[in-house]
Each structure stands twice: as C-alpha cells, then as structure tokens.
C-alpha positions in Angstrom: 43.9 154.4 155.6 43.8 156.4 158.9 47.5 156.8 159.0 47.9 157.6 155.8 45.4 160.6 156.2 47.4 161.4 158.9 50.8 161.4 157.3 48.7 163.6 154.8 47.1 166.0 157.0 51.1 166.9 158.4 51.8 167.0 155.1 49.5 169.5 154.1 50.4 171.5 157.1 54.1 171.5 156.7 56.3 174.0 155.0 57.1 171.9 152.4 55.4 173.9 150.0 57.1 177.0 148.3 55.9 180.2 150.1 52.4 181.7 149.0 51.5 178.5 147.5 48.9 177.2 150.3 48.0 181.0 150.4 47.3 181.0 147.2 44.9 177.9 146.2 43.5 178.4 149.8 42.2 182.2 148.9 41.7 182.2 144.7 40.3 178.7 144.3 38.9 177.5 147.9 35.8 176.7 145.9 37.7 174.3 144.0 38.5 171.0 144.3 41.0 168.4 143.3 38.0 166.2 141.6 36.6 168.9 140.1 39.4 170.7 139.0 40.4 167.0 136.8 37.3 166.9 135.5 37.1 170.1 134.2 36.6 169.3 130.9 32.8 168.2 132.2 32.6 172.2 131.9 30.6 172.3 135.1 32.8 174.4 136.9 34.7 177.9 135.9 36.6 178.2 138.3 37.9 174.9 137.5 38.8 176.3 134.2 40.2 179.4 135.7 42.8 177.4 137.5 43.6 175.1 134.7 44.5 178.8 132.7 47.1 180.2 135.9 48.3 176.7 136.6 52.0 176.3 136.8 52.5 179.4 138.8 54.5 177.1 141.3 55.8 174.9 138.9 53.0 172.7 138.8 52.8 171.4 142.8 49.5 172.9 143.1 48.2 170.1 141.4 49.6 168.1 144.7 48.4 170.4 146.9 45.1 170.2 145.8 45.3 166.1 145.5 46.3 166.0 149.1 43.9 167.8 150.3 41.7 166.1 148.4 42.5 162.8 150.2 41.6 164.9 153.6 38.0 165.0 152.4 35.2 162.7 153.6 32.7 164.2 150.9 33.8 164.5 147.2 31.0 167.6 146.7 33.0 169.7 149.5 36.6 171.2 148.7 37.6 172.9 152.4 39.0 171.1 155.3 37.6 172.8 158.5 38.2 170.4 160.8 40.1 167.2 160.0 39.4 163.8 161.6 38.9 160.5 160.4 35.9 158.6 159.9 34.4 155.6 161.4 33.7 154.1 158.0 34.8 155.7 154.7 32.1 156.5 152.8 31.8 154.9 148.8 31.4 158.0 146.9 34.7 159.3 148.3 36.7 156.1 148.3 35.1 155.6 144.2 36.4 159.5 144.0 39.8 158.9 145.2 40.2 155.4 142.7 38.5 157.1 139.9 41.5 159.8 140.2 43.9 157.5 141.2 44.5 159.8 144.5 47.6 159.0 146.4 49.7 159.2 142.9 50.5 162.2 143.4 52.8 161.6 146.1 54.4 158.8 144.2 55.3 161.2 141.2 56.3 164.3 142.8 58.4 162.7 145.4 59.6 159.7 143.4 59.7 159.7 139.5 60.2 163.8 139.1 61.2 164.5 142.2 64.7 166.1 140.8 62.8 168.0 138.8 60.7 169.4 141.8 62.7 169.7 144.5 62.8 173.6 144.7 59.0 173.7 145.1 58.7 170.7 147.3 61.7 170.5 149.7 61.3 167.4 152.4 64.0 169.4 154.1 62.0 172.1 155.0 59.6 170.1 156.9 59.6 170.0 160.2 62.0 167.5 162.3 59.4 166.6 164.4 56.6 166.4 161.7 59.5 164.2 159.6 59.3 161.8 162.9 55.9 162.0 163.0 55.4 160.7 159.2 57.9 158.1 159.7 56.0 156.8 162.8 52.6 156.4 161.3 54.8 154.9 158.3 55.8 152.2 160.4 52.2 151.7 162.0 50.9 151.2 158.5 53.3 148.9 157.4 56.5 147.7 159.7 58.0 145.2 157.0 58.3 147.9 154.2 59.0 150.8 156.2 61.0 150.2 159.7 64.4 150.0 158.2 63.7 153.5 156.3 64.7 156.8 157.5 62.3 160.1 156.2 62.9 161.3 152.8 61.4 162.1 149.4 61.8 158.4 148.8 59.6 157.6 151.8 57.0 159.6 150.8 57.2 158.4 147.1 56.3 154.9 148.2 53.6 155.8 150.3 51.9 157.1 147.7 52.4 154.4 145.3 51.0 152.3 148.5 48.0 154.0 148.9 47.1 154.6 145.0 48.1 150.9 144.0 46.8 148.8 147.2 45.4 150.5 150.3 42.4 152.8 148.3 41.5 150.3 145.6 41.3 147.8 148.5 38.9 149.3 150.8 36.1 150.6 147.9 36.2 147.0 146.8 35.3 145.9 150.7 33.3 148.7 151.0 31.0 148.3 148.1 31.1 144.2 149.6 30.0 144.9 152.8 27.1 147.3 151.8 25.8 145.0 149.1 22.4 143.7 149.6 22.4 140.4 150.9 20.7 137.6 148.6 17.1 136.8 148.1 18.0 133.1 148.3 20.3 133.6 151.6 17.3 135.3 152.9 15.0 132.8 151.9 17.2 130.0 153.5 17.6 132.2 157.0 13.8 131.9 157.0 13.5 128.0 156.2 16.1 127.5 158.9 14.1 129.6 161.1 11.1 127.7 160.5 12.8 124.3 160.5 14.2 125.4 164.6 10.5 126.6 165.6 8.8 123.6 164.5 11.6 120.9 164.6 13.0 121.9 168.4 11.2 124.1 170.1 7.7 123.0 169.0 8.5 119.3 170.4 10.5 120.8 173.7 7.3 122.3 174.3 5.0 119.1 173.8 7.0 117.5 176.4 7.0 120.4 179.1 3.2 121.0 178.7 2.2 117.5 177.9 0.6 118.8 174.7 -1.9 116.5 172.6 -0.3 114.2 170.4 -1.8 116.7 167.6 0.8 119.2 167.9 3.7 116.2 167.7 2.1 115.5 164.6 1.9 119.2 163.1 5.9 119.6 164.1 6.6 116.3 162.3 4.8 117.3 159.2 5.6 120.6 158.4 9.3 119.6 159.3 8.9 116.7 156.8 7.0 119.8 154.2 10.3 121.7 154.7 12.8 119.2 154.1 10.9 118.3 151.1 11.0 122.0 149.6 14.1 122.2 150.5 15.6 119.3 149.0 13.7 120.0 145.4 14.5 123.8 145.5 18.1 122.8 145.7 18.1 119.5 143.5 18.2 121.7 140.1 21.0 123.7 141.4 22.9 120.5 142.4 22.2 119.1 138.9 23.3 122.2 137.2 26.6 122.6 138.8 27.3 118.5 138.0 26.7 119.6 134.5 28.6 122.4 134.5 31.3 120.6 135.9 31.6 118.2 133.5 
C-alpha cells in the first residue's frame, strides 16, 4: 500500500493533468472531497453539488483527480493534502472509505478501458522521465512477477489500479478490521485457567521444595490443579459433543 501511495502522490504532482485542472479543483472545491463529492446525493454538502453542476469542464478527469488525491488521505473527514507521508498503520475508516468507493478504479478506467477516449486530458507522455522511472520502480517493489518485464505507460498505470481496487485495499481493511477485533471472552478465559494451572501446578510445588514448605501447600497445589482440570474438562465436554454431532 505504501508504494502505491507513492506512485500516487507523483502522480498527482505530475503534469499529466491538462493545464488549470489541479488549479482549478485545488482553488474552487478544496473543501471538497472525492468521498463526499460521490455521495453527494446524502445532500450534506453544497459544494459537492456545485461540482457535480460544472463537472466535465476537463472532460471528466477531475473526477480522477479528486480520487487520487483521495487515496493520499489518512482521514476520510479531511480533503487537502498538506503534507504527505505514509502511515504506520492505516486507519479503518479510511481503508472502509477507499473499499466503499472502490478507490484505486479510477486509475484502471482512465488509463485502461477509456483511455483512448482520454488521452488529451491525461497524457502519460507528459509526465516526467524521471517521475515515469520513479513509478515504474515502486511498480516493481510492489509486485516483481507482474510488473518487471513492463516498461511505463497508460497500460502500467491501468493495472495498478485494477491492483489496488481489486486486491491490495479490500485486503488490508479485512486484516485490519482482524487484528483490531476484540479478542474472545472464552480465549480469555482459557489464558487465565492456563495461568492458574502454571501458578499452582509449577511454581507452587518448585516452591515447596526450595522452602521446605509444609506438606499443606503440596496438598492445596494438587487440589486446586485437580479443581481446574475438572472445570476444564466439563466446560469443554459440551463443545466436544456438539461438534461430534454436528459432524455427523
């Protein structure tokens, strides 16, 4: 995900774009951004439906603009780039943002599947030689086997951004929302028991033997270990039962 910011933030800062075009979105609608502006049928925002009124003013590659810029963001409620960098951990209500709107699509369509009918307004040839190697080399970094045999173009871009939209985005939300999921009551419980069963069932008797405890304490370690086990064993049992069942 890192590179492919990256390969959007040159992007975004290339001349690629017909002139006036960053200009434009940048100064009349720097308020607004690519979320918003799809939702604008929510009605929440009027500027959102002042853009949707002049769109088209550079045959439609606003709409990219704004996208990629979009995928620049780290918070979905903000719509300028000051300072771009990338984060430690991507955070879910961005990554949900950028599946929600399929982000990354863009790139695919513009560039790939209508790209003959925008090639005026979005000219890879314009872009830089040494942004072109640039892209190409965090390409590569993302993925060698797809990409290391390819030289820049339109097509290039096109499949990064079927990439990103179709595997890459979708992939991390889903290990995102994983990894900050609560973990269960029962795995909690059983860290506990297993806790317990180490206290009692190791340590308690390693410490009988250095100390010379009374024979009391062997028996308390034996007992509640025995306790323990038992609970253990009948917590589980029904669960055992019910997958054997199920099974069947």
């Amino acid at each position: 995900m890192h590179h492919f910011r990256n390969i959007i933030d040159i992007l975004v800062r290339s001349e690629v774009w017909n002139t006036g075009l960053k200009e434009y979105i940048d100064k009349e609608f720097g308020d607004l951004n690519f979320f918003t502006m799809k939702e604008f049928y929510k009605g929440r925002s009027k500027l959102a439906l002042e853009y949707i009124e002049e769109n088209n003013r550079y045959g439609d590659s606003e709409n990219l603009y704004l996208e990629a810029k979009s995928l620049l963001l780290d918070d979905p409620s903000k719509s300028k780039v000051d300072t771009f960098s990338n984060p430690r951990t991507y955070s879910p209500r961005i990554l949900r943002k950028w599946v929600e709107h399929k982000c990354g699509s863009g790139i695919w369509y513009y560039f790939g599947y209508k790209y003959a009918s925008y090639k005026d307004e979005l000219d890879v040839n314009r872009i830089y030689e040494r942004h072109q190697e640039k892209i190409l080399s965090y390409a590569v970094q993302l993925d060698t086997h797809r990409y290391q045999d390819m030289g820049f173009s339109e097509d290039l871009l096109s499949k990064l951004g079927e990439q990103m939209s179709e595997e890459i985005i979708p992939r991390l939300f889903s290990i995102t929302i994983q990894s900050q999921q609560r973990i269960p009551k029962i795995i909690n419980f059983a860290f506990i028991l297993l806790a317990l069963l180490t206290m009692l069932g190791v340590f308690l008797p390693i410490g009988i033997l250095l100390f010379q405890l009374p024979l009391f304490f062997s028996y308390v370690s034996i007992g509640f270990v025995c306790s323990i086990l038992l609970f253990m064993t009948l917590s589980i049992y029904p669960f055992v039962i019910k997958e054997i069942n199920t099974g069947r």
